[in-house]
N, C-alpha and C positions, 0 to 999 in steps of 0.2 A: 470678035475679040478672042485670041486665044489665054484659054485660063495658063496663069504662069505660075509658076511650082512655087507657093507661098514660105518665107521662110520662119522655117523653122525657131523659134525664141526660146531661151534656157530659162527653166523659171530661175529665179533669182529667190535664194534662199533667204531665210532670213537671219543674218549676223546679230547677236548678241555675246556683248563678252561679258560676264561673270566676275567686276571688280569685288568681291566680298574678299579672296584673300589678299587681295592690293590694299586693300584698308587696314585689314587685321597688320598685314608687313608695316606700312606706311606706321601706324599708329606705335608698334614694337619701335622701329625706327626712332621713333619722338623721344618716348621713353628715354631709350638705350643713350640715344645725346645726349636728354635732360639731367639724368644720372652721372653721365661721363663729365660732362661740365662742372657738376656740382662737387663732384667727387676731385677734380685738378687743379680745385682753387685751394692756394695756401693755407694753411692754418695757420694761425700767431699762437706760438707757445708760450707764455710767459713763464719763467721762470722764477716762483715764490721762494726768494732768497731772503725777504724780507717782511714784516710786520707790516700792515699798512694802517694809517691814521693812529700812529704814538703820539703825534701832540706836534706842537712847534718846536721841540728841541733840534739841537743840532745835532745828529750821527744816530735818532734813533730813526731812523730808516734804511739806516745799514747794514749791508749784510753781514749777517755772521759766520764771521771765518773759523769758529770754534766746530761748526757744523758742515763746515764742506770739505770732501776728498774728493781729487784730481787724480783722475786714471789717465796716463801715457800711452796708446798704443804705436808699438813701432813695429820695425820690418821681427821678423825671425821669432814672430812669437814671445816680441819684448815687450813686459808690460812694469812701466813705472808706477808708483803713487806715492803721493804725500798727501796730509790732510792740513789746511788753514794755506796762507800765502808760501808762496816759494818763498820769499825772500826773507821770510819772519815764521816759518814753518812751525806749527805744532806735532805736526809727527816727522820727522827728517823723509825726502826721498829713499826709495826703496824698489827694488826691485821684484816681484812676483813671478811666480807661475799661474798657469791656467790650472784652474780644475778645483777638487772641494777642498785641498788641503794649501790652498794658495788663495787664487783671488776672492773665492768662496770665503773662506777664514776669517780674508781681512773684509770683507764686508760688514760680515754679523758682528766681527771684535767692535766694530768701528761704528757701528750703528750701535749697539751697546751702549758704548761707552755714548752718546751723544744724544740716546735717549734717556742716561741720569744725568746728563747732562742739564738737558731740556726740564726735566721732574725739579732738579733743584731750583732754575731759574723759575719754576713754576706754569710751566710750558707742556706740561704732561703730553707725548706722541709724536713729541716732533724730534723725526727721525736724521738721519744722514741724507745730505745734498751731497748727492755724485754728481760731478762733470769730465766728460769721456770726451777725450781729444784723441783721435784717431791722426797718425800723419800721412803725409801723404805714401811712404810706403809699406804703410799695416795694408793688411791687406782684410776684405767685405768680411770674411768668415771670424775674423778675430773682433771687429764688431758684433757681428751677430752671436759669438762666443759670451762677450761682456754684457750685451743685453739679457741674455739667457742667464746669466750668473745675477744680474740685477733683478728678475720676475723671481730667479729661486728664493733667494734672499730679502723677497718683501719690501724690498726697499721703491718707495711712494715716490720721490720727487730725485730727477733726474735728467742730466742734459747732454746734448753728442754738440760739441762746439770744434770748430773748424779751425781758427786762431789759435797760434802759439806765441808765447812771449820768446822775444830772443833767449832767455834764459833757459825755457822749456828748452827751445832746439838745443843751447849749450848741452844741458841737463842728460838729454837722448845721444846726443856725438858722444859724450864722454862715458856714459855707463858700457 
């Protein structure tokens, strides 16, 4: 028998893959959702316009309009406000400027006067309820203008509300 040329065989190495940073990823990964999910859920803000647990009477759990100004934003750097109802206004509409000798002014005037306000009724701190209605053609930076004039101004409780009365839109065409 003749010898026949044996073949040759490649060792076969040995394969290991190294998951340690597929973990370390994987686990970031988890994280990074865990956070993003928790961080995209709604908040509920309530707005503390009012006393809670006065009693059984009627209207004390309503709000006081002695303590809220309503900020207008519109196009062109127009900004409205009154303080109490449009309709039965404590401070008439009014037109403002941006800046410390404008909307700045009437904040601290306004919180002022609505924190002896709050001392008389025996309420000692309870400051000015701003609500900022932005329309739809104010434009991002004149929000973020009013909220910046709201943290200067100390002022605690506050709201960006999306709804206008027909009156407000009156109110904004005509100034």
């Amino acid at each position: 028998m003749k010898n026949l040329p044996q073949k040759v065989r490649s060792r076969k190495l040995n394969s290991r893959v190294d998951l340690t940073a597929m973990v370390s990823v994987s686990f970031l990964l988890i994280i990074f959702f865990m956070v993003v999910g928790e961080l995209s859920k709604p908040k509920l803000f309530e707005f503390p316009s009012h006393e809670r647990g006065c009693g059984p009477d009627l209207g004390c759990n309503k709000p006081d309009e002695n303590r809220t100004m309503t900020i207008l934003l519109d196009d062109d750097n127009k900004i409205i406000t009154y303080s109490g109802l449009l309709f039965f206004p404590i401070e008439a509409p009014k037109e403002v400027k941006y800046g410390k000798n404008g909307i700045r002014e009437e904040l601290l005037r306004r919180d002022r006067m609505v924190l002896d306000y709050s001392s008389q009724l025996g309420r000692p701190g309870k400051g000015v309820e701003v609500i900022i209605k932005p329309s739809k053609k104010s434009n991002y930076g004149n929000l973020v203008d009013i909220l910046d004039e709201i943290k200067i101004t100390n002022i605690k409780t506050y709201a960006i509300v999306d709804y206008y009365t027909p009156e407000e839109s009156a109110l904004l065409a005509s100034k």
